[in-house]
MITOR-300992 format. One record per residue (C-alpha): x, y, z; residue in one letter. Coordinates in steps of 0.25 Angstrom, whole numbers, plus 5000, padded with zeros to 4 digits. Example, Ala and Ser with C-alpha at 12.3 -4.5 7.8 and 13.67 -1.06 7.14 Angstrom:
BEGIN
504949825031A/505549965029S/
This chain:
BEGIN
514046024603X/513145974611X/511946044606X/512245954592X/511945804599X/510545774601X/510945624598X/511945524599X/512145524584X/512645674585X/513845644593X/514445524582X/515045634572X/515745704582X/517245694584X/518045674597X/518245804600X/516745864599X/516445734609X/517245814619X/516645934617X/515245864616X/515645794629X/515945954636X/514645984631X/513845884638X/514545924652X/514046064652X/512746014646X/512445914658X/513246014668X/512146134663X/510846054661X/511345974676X/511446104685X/509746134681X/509545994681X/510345904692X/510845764688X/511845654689X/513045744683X/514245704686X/514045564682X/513445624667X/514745724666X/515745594668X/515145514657X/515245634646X/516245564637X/515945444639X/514445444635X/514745524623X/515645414617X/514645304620X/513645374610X/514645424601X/515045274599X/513845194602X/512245214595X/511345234605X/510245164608X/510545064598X/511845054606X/511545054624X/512045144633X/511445084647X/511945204658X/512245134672X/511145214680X/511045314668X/511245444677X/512545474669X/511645454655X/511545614654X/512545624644X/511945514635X/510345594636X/511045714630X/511645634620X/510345564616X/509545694615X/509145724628X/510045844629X/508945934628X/508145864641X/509145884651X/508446014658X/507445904661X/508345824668X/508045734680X/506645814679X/505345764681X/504845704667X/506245764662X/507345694657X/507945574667X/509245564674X/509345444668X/509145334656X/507845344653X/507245264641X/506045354638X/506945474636X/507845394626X/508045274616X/509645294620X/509245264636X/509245124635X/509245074650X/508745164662X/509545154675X/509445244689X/510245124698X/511645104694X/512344954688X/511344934679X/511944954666X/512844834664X/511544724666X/510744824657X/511944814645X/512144674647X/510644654646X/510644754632X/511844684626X/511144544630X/509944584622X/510744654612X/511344504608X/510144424609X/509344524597X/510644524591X/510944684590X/512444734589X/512144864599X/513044914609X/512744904625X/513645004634X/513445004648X/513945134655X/514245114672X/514945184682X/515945134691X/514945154702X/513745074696X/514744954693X/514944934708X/513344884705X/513244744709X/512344724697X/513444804686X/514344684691X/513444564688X/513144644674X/514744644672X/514744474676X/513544444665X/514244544653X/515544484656X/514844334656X/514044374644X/515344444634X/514044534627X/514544654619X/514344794627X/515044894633X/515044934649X/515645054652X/516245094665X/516045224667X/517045244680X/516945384687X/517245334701X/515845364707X/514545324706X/513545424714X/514645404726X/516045364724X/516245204721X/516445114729X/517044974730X/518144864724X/517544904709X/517745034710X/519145034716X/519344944704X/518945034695X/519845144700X/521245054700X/520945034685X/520445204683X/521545254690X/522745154687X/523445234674X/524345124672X/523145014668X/523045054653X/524445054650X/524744914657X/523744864650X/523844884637X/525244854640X/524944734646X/524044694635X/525244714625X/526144634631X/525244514634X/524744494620X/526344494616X/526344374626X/526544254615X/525544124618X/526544014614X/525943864618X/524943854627X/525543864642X/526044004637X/524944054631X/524044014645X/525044094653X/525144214644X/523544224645X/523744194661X/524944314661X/523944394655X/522844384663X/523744404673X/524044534670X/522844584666X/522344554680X/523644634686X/523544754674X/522344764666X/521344864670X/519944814669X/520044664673X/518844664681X/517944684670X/518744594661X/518444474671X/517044534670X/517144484654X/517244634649X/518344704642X/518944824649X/519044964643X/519645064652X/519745134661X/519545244651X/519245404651X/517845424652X/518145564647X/518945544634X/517945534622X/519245494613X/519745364623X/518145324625X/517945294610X/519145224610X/518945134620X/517445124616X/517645084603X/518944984607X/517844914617X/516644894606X/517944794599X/517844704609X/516844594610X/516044564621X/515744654634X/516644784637X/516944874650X/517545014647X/518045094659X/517745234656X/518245324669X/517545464670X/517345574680X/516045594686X/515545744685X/516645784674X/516745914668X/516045974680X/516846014691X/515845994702X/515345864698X/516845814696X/516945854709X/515845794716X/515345694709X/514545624719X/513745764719X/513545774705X/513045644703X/511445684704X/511745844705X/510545944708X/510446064701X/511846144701X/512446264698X/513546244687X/514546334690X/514746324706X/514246154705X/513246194717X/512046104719X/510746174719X/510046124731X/508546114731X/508146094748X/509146144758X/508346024769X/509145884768X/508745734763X/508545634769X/509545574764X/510445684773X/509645654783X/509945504783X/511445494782X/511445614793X/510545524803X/511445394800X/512445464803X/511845494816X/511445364818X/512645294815X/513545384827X/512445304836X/512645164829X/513945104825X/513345004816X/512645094808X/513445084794X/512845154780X/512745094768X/512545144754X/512545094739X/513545214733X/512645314738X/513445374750X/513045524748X/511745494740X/511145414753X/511745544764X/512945444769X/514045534766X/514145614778X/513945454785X/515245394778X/516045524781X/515645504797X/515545354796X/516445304786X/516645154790X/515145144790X/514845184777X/514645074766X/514545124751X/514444994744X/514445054730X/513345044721X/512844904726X/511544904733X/511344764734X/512544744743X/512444864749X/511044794755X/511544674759X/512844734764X/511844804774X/511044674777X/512544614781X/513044714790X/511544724798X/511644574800X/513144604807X/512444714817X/512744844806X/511744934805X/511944944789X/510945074782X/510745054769X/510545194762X/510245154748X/509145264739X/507845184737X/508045154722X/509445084726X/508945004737X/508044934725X/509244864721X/509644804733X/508244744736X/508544594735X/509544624746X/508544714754X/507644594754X/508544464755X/509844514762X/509144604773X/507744604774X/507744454774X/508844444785X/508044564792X/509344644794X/509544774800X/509744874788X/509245004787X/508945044774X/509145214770X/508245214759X/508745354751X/507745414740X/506545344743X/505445394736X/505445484724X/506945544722X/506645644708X/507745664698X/508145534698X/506845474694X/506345324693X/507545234695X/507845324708X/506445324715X/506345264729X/504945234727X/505045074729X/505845054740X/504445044750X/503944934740X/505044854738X/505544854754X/504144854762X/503944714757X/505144644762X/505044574778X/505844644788X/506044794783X/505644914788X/505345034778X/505145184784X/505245324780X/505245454785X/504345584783X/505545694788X/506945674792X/506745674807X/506045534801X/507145494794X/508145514806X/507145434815X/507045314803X/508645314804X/508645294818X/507445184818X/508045104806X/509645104812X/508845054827X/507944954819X/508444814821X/507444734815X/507744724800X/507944814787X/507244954789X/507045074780X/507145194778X/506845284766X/506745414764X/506845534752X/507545604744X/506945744747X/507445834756X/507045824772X/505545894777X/506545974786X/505845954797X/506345984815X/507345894817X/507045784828X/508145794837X/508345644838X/508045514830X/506945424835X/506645294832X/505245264825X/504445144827X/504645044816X/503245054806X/502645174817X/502045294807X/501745424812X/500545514810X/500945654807X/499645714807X/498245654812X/497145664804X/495845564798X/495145514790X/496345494779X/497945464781X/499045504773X/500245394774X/501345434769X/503045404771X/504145494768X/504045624760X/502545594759X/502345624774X/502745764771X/501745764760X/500645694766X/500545804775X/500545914766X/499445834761X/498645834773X/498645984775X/497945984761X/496745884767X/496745964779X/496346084772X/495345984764X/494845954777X/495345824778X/496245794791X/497345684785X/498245614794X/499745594790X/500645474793X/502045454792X/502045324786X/503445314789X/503445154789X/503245074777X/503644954784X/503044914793X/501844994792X/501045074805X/499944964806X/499445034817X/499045144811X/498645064799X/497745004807X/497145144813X/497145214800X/496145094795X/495345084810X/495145264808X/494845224793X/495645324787X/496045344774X/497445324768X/498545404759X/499645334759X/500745434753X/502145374748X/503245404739X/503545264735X/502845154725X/501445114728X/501644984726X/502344934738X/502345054746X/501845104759X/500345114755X/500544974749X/500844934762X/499744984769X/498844934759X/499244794763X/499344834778X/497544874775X/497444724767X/498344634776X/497644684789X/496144654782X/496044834785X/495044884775X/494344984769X/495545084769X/495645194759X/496945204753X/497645294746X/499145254740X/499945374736X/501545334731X/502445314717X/501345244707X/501945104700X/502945194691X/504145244691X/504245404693X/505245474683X/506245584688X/505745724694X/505645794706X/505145714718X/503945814719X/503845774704X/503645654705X/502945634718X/501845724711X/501845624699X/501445524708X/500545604715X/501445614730X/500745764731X/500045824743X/498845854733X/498745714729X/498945644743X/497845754747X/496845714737X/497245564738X/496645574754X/495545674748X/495145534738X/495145464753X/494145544760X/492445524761X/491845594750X/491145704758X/492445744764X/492845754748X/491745854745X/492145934758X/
C-alpha cells in the first residue's frame, strides 16, 4: 500500500482498516531503509499511528505540524513525498535527520534541541490570529522534552493566552534516557492508573446532575466539584495550565485517535491530548532497548546487531572510564548530566557511584547552576553536557559560575564536527562563545592519554570554571601512559621542531597537522607542530618566540573562525603591539555545516592535510615556492 501514497492527499480516501495496514507498511519500510542507513529508530516506529491520523485529519502545510526536536518526523517525510530519499538518509548532501525547510513546504519549523515546539505553535497560532487565518497549529512533544524549562514557560503563555491549537503529548516514557523527575512520575500515575477514565466520566455524570438551587448551593456545588476533580480527574495539571485534557489515550489505535482528535477540534480555545506509545514498536530489538535505538548505526535486521565501524573507543569512553578513576580518589567529585547518562559515557559511573550521579532531565539551564551551587558548598560538580547543549545553558554559564568563579569542571562531549546529525548538533561554537568570558579555563586534548591528564588537571584545579572538550571520533589508539599527570594550566607543547613556519592546531587537528607536515617535509619545508591544547589562556611565551624567530603561522581548528583559537591569537599579536606576523586561520567558516560524515564535512571546509599543507606553502618566501 504504501507504494500508492506519494502525498498527504492520498491517504484521505482510505478506510480505517487500510490505515492499519499502511501503518504495518511504514514499520518495515523504516526498519529496511534504517539497517543501510542508521537513524533515530525507535522514536520514528512509536509515532506510526499517530502521525498518520494527524495527516489524515489535518491539511498540511496549510495546517502546522511543528515536531519537538523533529528526530521522530521520519514517518511524516515519507508521507510528504520523500519516501524515495531515504537511502540518503543522514548522508552528506542527502536527506536530513530532521525538519528541514528546504526539503519541504510541509516542514514548517526546524528543531535539533528538545522543548521548542510548544513556543514555536504559540508563536504560529499568535500570527495565525492577527492576519486573521482559520489554520490549524499541533504541536507534537514527548514526555521527556516537556521536563524542558522552556516547554513549561510555553504551557504558562498558551494557558494565559486561551488561542486555539493543539499540543499533543506524545508519552513513551523516555527521552534518549529514561525520564526523570516530579513531571514524569505524574505522567506515569495518570498512564498507568486504569481506574481514571471510568471515575471520571463517572464523576462528571454525577456532578452535572448536582441541582444549583439559590446561590449558597450553587457555590458549593462548583466548590464540591472542584474538589473532586482535584481527587479523581486525570489530567488537572494541565487544566490549571488553562488547556483542556485529552487522554491518556492509545497512541497505537488509529480508531480511538480520530475520535479523540476530532472531539478536541470541538472545543474552543487551547487543548492537550495524551497520546501514550511505545518507543521502538513493531521491532523487537528497539522495543527492547530503546535507548539503543534511539540513533542506531547500520544493523542487521534479523539478529538486531549493530554494525560497528572502529573497534578503538571515544573519548567519551574514555571520559566516564577516568572519572571514574578519579572519583575512587575524591569523594566530592559528583557527575552531572542533562538526560544524557549513557550518551556523555556515565553509565558505567552511576552503576559504581550511584548517589553521586545527578540526571536532572532535560533542563540544562538548571543543570549549570545546580553545579555552580554544589562547587560553592565544597563539591566538585562535572558538568558533562554535548557542546550544542551547553549553548542553552549559556546565561547561567556566564552569571551563575563564571561570575562567582566557581570551581565547575565542564565535560564538553561532541565538540567539533559530529556527522549525521548535521547543523543543530555541531560543537563548533563553544571556543567562541566561552573564551570570552572572565575566569574560564578552555583546553583540549590531541589523544587520550591527553584526555586522561586534562581530567586530572580540571578536578585539581581550584581556581574557577575550566573546560574541557573533546570529540566524537574514536581515540588515535595511541601507548597508554601508566599514570595521569597534571598539565600546567595554558602550557602548549611542541610535538615536532621545525622553522620557518608553525602548524597550531587543538584536538583532532594535531593528528592532522602532522600528517601535514610529512607532506612539506617531502617539499622540503621542515614545519614545527604545536599542540595548542589551551585556548584559554593562551601559551604567551611561545607566542612571543614564534614572533621573535619570525615564524609563520597555520592555525588549524575544528571550530568557528570567529571567536575561535586563531581569533585569539590574532588579538594576542594586536593587544602586545607584535607585528608583521603572517597568519593563516584554518577553522568552520561563518555557516552552518549540513549533515555527513565528519571527514565529509571537514573536507567542505577545507580541514585536509592537502589544504593545511598548501595553506603553509602560501606562507613561505617565494623562492622556497619555486624550489
Amino acid at each position: 500500500m504504501l507504494e500508492r501514497i506519494n502525498q498527504p492527499e492520498d491517504i484521505k480516501q482510505l478506510s480505517v482498516d487500510e490505515l492499519l495496514v499502511l501503518a504495518e507498511d511504514i514499520r518495515r519500510f523504516m526498519i529496511e531503509k534504517l539497517s543501510a542507513t542508521g537513524g533515530h529508530l525507535s522514536s520514528n516506529l512509536g509515532v506510526v499511528e499517530l502521525t498518520l491520523v494527524l495527516h489524515y485529519l489535518y491539511n498540511s502545510p496549510k495546517d502546522k505540524f511543528i515536531f519537538d526536536v523533529g528526530h521522530q518526523s521520519y514517518v511524516h517525510k515519507i508521507l510528504t513525498g520523500r519516501k524515495h530519499m531515504f537511502d540518503t538518509l543522514r548522508k552528506y548532501k542527502g536527506m536530513c535527520g530532521f525538519i528541514k525547510k528546504s526539503e519541504s513546504e510541509h516542514d514548517v519549523w526546524e528543531a535539533g534541541h528538545s522543548s521548542t515546539s510548544l513556543s514555536a505553535a504559540m508563536g504560529m497560532a499568535m500570527a495565525r490570529d492577527f492576519k486573521g487565518e482559520s489554520n490549524k497549529v499541533i504541536a507534537l512533544i514527548g514526555d521527556g522534552s516537556l521536563t524542558g524549562g522552556m516547554a513549561l514557560e510555553a504551557l504558562n503563555h498558551i494557558g494565559h493566552e486561551k488561542r486555539k491549537l493543539t499540543v499533543v503529548l506524545n508519552d513513551n516514557e523516555m527521552s534518549i534516557a529514561p525520564n526523570v523527575g516530579a513531571l514524569h512520575n505524574y505522567l506515569s500515575k495518570i498512564r498507568s492508573d486504569k481506574h481514571y477514565k471510568k471515575v471520571k466520566e463517572e464523576v462528571e455524570h454525577l456532578l452535572k446532575k448536582i441541582p444549583a438551587i439559590g446561590g449558597t448551593l450553587a457555590k458549593t456545588a462548583e466548590r464540591v466539584k472542584d474538589s473532586m476533580k482535584y481527587l479523581l480527574v486525570s489530567g488537572m495539571l494541565f487544566e490549571e495550565f488553562g488547556l483542556t485534557y485529552f487522554g491518556p489515550v492509545d497512541g497505537h489505535n488509529i480508531p480511538l485517535l480520530l475520535d479523540t482528535f476530532r472531539q478536541a477540534d470541538n472545543v474552543e480555545g487551547p487543548v492537550l491530548i495524551h497520546v501514550v506509545t511505545t518507543k521502538g514498536k513493531g521491532y523487537t530489538p528497539a522495543e527492547a532497548d530503546s535507548f539503543a535505538w534511539h540513533g542506531a548505526s547500520p544493523y542487521k535486521i534479523e539478529s538486531g546487531q549493530m554494525v560497528k565501524s572502529s573497534g578503538l573507543p571515544q573519548y567519551t569512553d574514555i571520559f566516564g572510564n577516568t572519572l571514574i578513576e578519579l572519583a575512587k580518589r575524591d569523594s566530592r567529585i559528583v557527575a552531572v548530566t542533562p538526560a544524557m547518562p549513557g550518551g556523555s559515557g556515565l553509565l558505567t559511573f552511576a552503576k559504581e557511584f550511584p548517589g553521586r550521579m545527578i540526571d536532572v532531565g532535560i533542563a540544562e539551564q538548571h543543570a549549570a547552576t545546580l553545579c555552580g551551587a554544589l562547587a560553592g558548598e565544597g563539591m566538585k560538580p562535572v558538568f558533562a553536557v554535548y557542546s550544542t547543549f551547553l549553548q542553552r545553558a549559556y546565561d547561567q554559564v556566564v552569571h551563575d559560575i563564571c561570575r562567582q568563579n566557581l570551581n565547575v569542571a565542564f565535560a564538553i562531549d561532541r565538540a567539533g564536527f559530529v556527522g549525521a546529525d548535521g547543523e543543530t548538533h555541531q560543537g563548533v561554537y563553544d571556543i567562541a562563545f566561552l573564551r570570552s568570558l572572565p575566569n574560564i579555563v578552555v583546553m583540549m586534548p590531541k589523544d587520550e592519554n591527553e584526555m586522561r591528564n586534562m581530567m586530572k588537571t580540571a578536578l585539581e584545579y581550584n581556581n574557577g570554571p575550566i573546560a574541557v572538550r573533546y570529540p566524537r571520533i574514536a581515540v588515535r589508539g595511541v601507548e597508554p601512559e601508566k599514570e595521569m599527570r597534571s598539565i600546567p594550566i595554558g602550557s602548549w607543547e611542541t610535538v615536532r621542531e621545525g622553522e620557518s613556519v608553525a602548524l597550531l592546531a587543538i584536538g583532532p587537528m594535531v593528528e592532522l597537522a602532522e600528517q601535514a607536515a610529512d607532506v612539506l617535509s617531502m617539499q622540503g619545508v621542515k614545519a614545527e607542530v604545536i599542540n595548542a591544547r589551551f585556548v584559554k589562556p593562551l601559551d604567551a611565551e611561545m607566542l612571543k618566540r614564534l614572533a621573535k624567530q619570525n615564524t609563520s603561522l597555520v592555525v588549524i581548528e575544528e571550530g568557528a573562525v570567529l571567536g575561535g583559537l586563531g581569533s585569539a591569537i590574532l588579538e594576542f599579536y594586536a593587544m602586545n603591539e607584535i607585528d608583521g606576523m603572517q597568519i593563516r586561520i584554518m577553522g568552520v567558516p561563518d555557516y552552518f555545516v549540513e549533515h555527513g560524515s565528519v571527514k565529509e564535512q571537514r573536507a567542505e571546509v577545507g580541514l585536509t592535510v592537502e589544504s593545511i599543507a598548501a595553506q603553509a606553502m602560501s606562507l613561505m618566501p617565494r623562492k622556497r615556492q619555486r624550489a
